[in-house]
C-alpha positions in Angstrom: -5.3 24.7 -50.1 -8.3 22.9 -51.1 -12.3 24.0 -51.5 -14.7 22.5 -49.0 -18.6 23.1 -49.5 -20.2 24.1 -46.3 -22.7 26.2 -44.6 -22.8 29.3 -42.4 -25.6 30.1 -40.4 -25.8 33.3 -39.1 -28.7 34.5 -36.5 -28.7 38.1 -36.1 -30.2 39.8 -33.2 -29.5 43.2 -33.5 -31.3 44.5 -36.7 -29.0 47.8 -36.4 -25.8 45.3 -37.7 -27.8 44.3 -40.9 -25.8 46.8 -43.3 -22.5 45.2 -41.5 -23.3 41.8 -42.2 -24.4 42.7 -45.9 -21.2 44.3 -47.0 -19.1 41.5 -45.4 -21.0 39.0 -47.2 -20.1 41.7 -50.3 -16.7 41.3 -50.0 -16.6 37.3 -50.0 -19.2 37.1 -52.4 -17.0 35.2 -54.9 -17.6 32.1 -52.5 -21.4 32.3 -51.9 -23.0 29.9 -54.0 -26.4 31.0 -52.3 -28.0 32.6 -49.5 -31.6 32.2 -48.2 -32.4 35.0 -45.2 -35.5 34.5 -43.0 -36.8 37.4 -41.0 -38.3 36.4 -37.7 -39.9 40.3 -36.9 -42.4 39.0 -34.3 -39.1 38.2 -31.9 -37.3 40.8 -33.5 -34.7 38.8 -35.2 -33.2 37.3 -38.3 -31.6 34.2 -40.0 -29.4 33.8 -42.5 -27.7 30.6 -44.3 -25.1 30.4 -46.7 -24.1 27.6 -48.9 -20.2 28.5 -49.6 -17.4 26.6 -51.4 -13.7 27.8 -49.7 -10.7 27.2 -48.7 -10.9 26.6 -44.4 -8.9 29.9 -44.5 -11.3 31.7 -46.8 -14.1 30.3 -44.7 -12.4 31.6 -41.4 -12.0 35.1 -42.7 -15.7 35.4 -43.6 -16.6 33.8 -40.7 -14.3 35.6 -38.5 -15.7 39.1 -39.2 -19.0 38.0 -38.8 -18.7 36.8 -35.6 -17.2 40.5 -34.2 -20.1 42.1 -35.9 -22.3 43.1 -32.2 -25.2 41.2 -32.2 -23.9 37.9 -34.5 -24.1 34.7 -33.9 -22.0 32.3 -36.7 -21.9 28.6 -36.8 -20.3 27.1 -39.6 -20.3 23.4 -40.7 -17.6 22.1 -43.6 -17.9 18.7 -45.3 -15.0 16.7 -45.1 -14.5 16.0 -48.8 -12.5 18.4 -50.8 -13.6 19.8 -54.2 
């Protein structure tokens, strides 16, 4: 399959799910290209993007288990050029 570039927001509203979302992002961290997080502690709440480059599977996985982690919320946008 072929690479896309994308991003992966996540918002996190349960601070307890932090150590979760860290090691997930561990294990795909051979498709992170970079990461900016932005705590948000007056509401309690964080926000994370993600610049990857992966395969749509790859993307999925990572995205996937993100999105069953309790208090996640994932969107993910892919370009439509390969690389």
């Amino acid at each position: 399959m072929e690479k896309r570039i994308g991003v992966v927001g996540i918002i996190v509203e349960n601070r307890n799910s932090v150590s979760k979302i860290n090691a997930i992002l561990s294990e795909h961290a051979d498709m992170i290209l970079g990461r900016m997080g932005v705590p948000y502690k007056d509401k309690n709440f964080s926000v994370i993007s993600i610049i990857i480059e992966g395969t749509t599977d790859e993307v999925g996985a990572l995205t996937g288990k993100l999105g069953n982690v309790e208090g996640v919320i994932v969107k993910t946008a892919l370009s439509n050029k390969t690389v």
